[in-house]
C-alpha positions in Angstrom: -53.9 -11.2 -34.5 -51.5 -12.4 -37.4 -51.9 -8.8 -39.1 -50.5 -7.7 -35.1 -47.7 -9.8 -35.2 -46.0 -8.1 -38.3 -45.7 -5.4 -35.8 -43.2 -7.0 -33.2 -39.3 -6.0 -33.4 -36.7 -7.5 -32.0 -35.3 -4.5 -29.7 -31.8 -6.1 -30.2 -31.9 -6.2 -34.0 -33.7 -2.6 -34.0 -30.9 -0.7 -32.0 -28.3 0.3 -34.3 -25.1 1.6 -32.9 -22.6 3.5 -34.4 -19.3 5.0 -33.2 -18.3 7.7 -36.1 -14.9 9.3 -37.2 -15.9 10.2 -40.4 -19.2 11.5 -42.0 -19.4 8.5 -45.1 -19.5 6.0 -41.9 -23.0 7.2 -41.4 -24.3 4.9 -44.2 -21.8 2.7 -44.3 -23.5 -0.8 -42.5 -20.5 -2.2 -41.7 -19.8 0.4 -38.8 -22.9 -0.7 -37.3 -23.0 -3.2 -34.2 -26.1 -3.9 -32.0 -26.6 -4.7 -28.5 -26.2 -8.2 -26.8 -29.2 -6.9 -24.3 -32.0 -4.7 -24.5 -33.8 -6.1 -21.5 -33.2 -3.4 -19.4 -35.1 -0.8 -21.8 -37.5 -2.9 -23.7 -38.6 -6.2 -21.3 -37.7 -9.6 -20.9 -38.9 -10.5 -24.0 -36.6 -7.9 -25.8 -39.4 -6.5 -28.3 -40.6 -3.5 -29.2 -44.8 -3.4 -30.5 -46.4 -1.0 -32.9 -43.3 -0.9 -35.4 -42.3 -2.2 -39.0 -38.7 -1.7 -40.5 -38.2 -0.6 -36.6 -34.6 1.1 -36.6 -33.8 2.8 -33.6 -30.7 4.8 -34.5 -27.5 5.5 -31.7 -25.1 7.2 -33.3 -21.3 8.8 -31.4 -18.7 10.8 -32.6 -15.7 8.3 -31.8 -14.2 10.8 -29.4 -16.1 13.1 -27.4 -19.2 10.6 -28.0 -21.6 13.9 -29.1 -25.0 11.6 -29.9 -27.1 11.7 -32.8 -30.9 10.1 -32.0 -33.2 9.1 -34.9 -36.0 6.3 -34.9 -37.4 5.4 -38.4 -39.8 3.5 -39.2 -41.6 1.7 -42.2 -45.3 1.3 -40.6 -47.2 2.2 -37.1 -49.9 0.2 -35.9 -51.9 3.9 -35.3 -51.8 4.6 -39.0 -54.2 0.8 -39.4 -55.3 0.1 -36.0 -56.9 2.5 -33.5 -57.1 0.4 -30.6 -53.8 -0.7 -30.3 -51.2 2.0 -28.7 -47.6 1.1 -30.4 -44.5 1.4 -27.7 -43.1 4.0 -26.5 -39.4 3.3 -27.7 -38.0 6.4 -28.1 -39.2 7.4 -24.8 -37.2 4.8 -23.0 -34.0 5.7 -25.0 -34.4 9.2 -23.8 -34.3 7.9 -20.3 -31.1 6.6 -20.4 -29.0 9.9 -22.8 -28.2 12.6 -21.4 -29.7 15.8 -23.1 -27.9 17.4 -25.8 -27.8 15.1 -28.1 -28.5 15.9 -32.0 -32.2 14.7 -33.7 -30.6 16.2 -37.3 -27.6 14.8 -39.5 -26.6 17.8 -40.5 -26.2 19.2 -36.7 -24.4 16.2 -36.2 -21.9 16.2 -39.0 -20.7 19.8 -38.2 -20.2 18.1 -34.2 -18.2 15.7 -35.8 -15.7 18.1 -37.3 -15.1 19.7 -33.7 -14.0 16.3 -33.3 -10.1 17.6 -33.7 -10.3 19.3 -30.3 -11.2 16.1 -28.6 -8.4 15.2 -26.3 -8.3 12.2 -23.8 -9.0 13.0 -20.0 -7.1 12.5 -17.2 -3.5 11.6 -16.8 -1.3 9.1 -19.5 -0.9 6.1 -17.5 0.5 3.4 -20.4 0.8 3.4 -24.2 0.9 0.0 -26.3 0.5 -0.7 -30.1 -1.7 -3.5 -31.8 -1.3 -4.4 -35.1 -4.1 -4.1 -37.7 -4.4 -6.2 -40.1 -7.3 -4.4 -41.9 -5.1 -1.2 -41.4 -2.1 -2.8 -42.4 -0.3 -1.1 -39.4 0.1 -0.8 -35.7 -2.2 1.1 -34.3 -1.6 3.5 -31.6 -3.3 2.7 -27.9 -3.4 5.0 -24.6 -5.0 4.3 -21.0 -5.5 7.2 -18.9 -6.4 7.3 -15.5 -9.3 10.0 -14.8 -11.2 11.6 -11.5 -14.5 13.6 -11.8 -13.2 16.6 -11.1 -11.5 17.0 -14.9 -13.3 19.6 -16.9 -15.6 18.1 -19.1 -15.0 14.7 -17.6 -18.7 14.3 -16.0 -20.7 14.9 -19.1 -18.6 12.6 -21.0 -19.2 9.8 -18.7 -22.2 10.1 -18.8 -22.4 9.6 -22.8 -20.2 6.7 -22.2 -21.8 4.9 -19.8 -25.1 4.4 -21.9 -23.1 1.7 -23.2 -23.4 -0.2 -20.5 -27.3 -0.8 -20.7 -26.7 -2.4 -24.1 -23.9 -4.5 -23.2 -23.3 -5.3 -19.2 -26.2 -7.8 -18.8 -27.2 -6.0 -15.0 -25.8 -2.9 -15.7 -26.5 0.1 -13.6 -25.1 3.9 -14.0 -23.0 4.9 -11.3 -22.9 8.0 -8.5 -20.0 9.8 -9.6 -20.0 12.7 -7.1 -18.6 10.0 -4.7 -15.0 11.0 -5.1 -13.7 7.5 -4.2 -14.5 6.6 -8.0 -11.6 6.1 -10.5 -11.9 5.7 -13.7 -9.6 4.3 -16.7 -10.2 5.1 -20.1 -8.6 3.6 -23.6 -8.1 5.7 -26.5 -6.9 5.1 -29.8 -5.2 7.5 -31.9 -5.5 8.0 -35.2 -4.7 10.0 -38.5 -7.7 12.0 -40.3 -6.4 14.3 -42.8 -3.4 15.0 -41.2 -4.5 16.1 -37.4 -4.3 13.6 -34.7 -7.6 12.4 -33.1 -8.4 10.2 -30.5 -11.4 7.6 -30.7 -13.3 6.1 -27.2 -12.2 2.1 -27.0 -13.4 1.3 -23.9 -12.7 2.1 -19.7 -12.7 0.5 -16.3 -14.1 2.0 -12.9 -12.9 1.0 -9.7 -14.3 1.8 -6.2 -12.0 2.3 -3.3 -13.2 0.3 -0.2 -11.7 1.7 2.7 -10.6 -1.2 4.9 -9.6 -0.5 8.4 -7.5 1.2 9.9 -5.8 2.8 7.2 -5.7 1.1 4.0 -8.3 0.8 0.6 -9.6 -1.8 -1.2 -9.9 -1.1 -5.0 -12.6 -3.1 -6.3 -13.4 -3.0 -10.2 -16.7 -2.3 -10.9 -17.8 -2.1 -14.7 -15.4 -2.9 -17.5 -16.2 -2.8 -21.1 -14.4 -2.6 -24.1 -16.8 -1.1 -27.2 -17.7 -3.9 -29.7 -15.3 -2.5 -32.4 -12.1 -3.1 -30.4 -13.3 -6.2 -29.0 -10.8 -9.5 -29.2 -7.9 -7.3 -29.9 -6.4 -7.8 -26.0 -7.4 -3.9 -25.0 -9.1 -5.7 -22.0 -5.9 -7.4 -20.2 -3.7 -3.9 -21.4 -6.5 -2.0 -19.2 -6.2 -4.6 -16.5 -2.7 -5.0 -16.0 -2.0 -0.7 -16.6 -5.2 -1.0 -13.5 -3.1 -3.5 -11.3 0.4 -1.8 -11.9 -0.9 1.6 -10.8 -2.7 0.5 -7.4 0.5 -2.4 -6.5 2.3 1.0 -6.7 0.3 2.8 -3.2 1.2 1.0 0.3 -2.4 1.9 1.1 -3.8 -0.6 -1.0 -4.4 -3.9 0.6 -6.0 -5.8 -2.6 -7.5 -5.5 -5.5 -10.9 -7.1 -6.2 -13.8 -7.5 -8.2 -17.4 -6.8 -7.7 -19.6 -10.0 -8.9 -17.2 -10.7 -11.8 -19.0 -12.1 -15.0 -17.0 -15.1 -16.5 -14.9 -13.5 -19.0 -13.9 -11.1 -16.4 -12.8 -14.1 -14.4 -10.9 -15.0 -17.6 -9.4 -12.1 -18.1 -8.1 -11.8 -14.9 -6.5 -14.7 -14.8 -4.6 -14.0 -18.1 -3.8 -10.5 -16.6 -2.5 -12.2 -12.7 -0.5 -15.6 -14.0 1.5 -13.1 -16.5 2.0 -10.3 -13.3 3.3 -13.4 -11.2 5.2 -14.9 -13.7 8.0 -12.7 -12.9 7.5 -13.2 -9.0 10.7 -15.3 -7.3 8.2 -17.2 -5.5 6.5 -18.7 -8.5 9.6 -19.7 -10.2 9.6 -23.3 -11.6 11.4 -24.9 -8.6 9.4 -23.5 -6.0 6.2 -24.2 -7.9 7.1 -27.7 -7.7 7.4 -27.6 -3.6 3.7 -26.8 -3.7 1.4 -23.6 -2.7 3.3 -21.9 0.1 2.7 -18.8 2.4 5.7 -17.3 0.2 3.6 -17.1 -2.8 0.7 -15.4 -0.5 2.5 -12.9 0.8 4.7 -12.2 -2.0 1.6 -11.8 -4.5 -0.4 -9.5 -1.8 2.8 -7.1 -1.3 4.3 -6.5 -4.9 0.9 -7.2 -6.8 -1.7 -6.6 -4.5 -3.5 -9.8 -5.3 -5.6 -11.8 -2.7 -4.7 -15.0 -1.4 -7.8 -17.0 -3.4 -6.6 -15.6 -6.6 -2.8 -16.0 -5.8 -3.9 -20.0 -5.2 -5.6 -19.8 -8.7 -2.4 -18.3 -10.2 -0.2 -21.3 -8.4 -2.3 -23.6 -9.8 -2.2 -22.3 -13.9 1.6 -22.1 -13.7 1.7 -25.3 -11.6 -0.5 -27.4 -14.6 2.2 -25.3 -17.7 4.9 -26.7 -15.1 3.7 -30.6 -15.0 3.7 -33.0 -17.8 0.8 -34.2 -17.8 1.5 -37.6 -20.2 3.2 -38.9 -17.0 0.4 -40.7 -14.8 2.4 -40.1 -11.7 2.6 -36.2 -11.9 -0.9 -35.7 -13.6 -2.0 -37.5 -10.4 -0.2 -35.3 -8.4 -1.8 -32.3 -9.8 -5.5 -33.5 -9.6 -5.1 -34.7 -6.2 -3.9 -30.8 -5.2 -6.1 -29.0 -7.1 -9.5 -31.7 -6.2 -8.6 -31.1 -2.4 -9.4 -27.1 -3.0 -12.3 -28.2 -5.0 -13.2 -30.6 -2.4 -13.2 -28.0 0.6 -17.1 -27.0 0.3 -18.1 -30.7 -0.1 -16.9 -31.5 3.3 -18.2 -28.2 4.9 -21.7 -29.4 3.7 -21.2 -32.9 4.4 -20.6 -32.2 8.2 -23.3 -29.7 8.7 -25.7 -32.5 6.6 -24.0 -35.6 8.8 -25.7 -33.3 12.1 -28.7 -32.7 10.6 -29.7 -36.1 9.7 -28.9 -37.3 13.2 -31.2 -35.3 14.2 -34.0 -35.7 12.0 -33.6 -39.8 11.2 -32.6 -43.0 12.2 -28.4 -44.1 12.0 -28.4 -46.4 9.1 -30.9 -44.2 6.7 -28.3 -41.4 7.2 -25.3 -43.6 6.9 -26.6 -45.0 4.0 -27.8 -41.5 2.5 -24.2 -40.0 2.8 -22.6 -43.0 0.7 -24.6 -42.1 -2.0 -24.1 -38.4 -1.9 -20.5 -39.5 -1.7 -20.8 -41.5 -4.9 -22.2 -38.0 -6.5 -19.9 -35.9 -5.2 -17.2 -38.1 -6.7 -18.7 -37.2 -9.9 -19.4 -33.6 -9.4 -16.2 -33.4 -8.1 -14.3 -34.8 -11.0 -16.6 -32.8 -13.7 -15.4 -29.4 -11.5 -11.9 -30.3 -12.0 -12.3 -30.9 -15.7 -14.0 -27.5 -15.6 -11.2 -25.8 -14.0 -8.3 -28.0 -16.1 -10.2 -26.7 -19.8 -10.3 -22.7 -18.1 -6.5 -23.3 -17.1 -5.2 -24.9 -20.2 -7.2 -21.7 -22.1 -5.1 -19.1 -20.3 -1.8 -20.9 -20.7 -2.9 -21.3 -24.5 -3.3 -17.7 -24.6 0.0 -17.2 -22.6 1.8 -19.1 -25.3 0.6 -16.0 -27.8 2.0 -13.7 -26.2 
């Protein structure tokens, strides 16, 4: 058994993933990243049997994502064991790329200098710079919005999306012959001996509910920046270029999200409190007055955002708004923010009060709800110091800008 256990990979560690502008990045490990999750391929347990020196190569040409596929290996349990059948792990990556890719360096290599001809999809919706520090420079960003029906388009996506299964923890591939799809893309442009080219950084889909009678619902759907270009704010650009080009239709109603993972939540908050910030309704005064049907409707028809966020937004620029060293005004704040908290307490308190007067005697239930009051006092208070540390992150990162 010990001699089988020198045969177990951990899938994450074995997936290497490259994304390739020139051909000396091929061997160069610091290009490499890995996934976060290989569960969906490889099992809850995220290892691969039957290998040694497992390396399960992914490799993309930065721009038009052409694939090179290799698996290499050191040992194979068939070589010393016969009874034991090692995994099938390059059967499971083949179920998830779309055919065409390259098995061969040198087939690859000579994809890679088509690279040239690469140029984004779809239509220029924003350009930004970030500055590099490794580069030394700014670097030159562009977010295009894209439908399925652009040549070339559909293949492409369908490269890009095998991202997704390596770094969206439920991620599923999409129907894209459903024209109500959109889809935002991020490119960066860059110098390589003297041509322009254009490398993938990340995209957004969105899905547009149709709400009746006459208007849509965008809701965003998968968002993913590639690891490479990860902490550099590509993220809130994409957002905010997303939000600007849907406030800009009178058939939009709102913009939502589909089951939004936490740093979604996080980024959209960064993305909404700097949209409103320019808003007359939040100004400093009115913030002051409280959350008023002025700041819902004004968020919902310039910005398209939903009254629950626009409440969320109130309250960030509320807290930067209220010093927080005086007792009286800190107390203020918690009391407002505690009684949203507080909202699903009392709807379960009330259906729990009619339960139990059904089910026991007066004074059991009486005394039962006192100490659930006692607890919800706590769990109250530790949600509020939840929500303060999120808010006090955004405004932090508000200050940066």
């Amino acid at each position: 058994m010990k001699k089988l256990a020198e045969y177990k990979c951990d899938t994450n560690e074995a997936v290497c993933l490259k994304l390739v502008r020139f051909p000396e990045d091929l061997d160069d490990e610091s290009t490499t990243f890995h996934p976060e999750y290989s569960h969906q391929l490889y099992g809850d347990d995220e290892v691969a049997f039957g290998y040694k020196g497992l390396q399960i190569q992914l490799y993309y040409s930065a721009g038009n994502l052409s694939t090179l596929f290799k698996v290499k290996y050191t040992a194979r349990v068939t070589d010393t064991f016969d009874c034991v059948e090692p995994d099938d792990v390059e059967g499971k990556i083949r179920e998830i790329i779309p055919a065409g890719f390259c098995c061969n360096t040198d087939d690859f290599i000579s994809l890679l200098e088509k690279e040239a001809n690469f140029r984004p999809f779809g239509s220029l919706l924003h350009t930004y710079k970030v500055h590099s520090v490794e580069a030394g420079e700014d670097l030159t960003y562009q977010i295009h919005k894209v439908d399925v029906s652009c040549p070339g388009f559909r293949e492409y996506h369908e490269r890009l999306q095998t991202f997704l299964m390596w770094f969206i923890e439920t991620a599923s591939f999409i129907d894209v012959d459903d024209d109500r799809w959109d889809f935002f893309l991020v490119f960066e442009k860059y110098n390589k001996d003297g041509e322009t080219l254009y490398a993938t950084v990340g995209y957004m889909t969105v899905y547009n509910y149709y709400v009746y009678p006459d208007k849509t619902r965008p809701r965003v759907s998968q968002t993913l920046i590639l690891p490479p270009f990860q902490g550099e704010g590509h993220g809130a650009q994409l957002l905010e270029t997303v939000h600007r080009y849907y406030c800009t239709s009178a058939k939009v109603q709102d913009i939502t999200a589909e089951d939004p993972s936490e740093n979604y939540v996080k980024l959209r908050d960064f993305v909404l409190v700097k949209l409103c910030l320019t808003l007359p309704s939040f100004s400093s005064e009115k913030l002051s007055q409280g959350f008023s049907e002025e700041m819902v409707s004004e968020a919902r028809e310039k910005l398209k955002i939903n009254k629950k966020h626009a409440r969320r937004v109130y309250e960030i620029l509320r807290l930067r708004n209220t010093d927080m060293s005086d007792e009286e005004k800190a107390r203020e704040f918690r009391l407002e923010v505690k009684k949203r908290l507080y909202g699903p307490y009392r709807k379960n308190q009330r259906e729990l009060t009619k339960m139990r007067k059904c089910l026991r005697p007066e004074e059991l239930a009486s005394h039962i709800s006192q100490m659930d009051t006692r607890l919800q006092h706590e769990e109250l208070e530790k949600s509020y110091q939840d929500v303060l540390a999120e808010y006090r992150r955004v405004l932090e990162r508000l200050a940066q800008v």
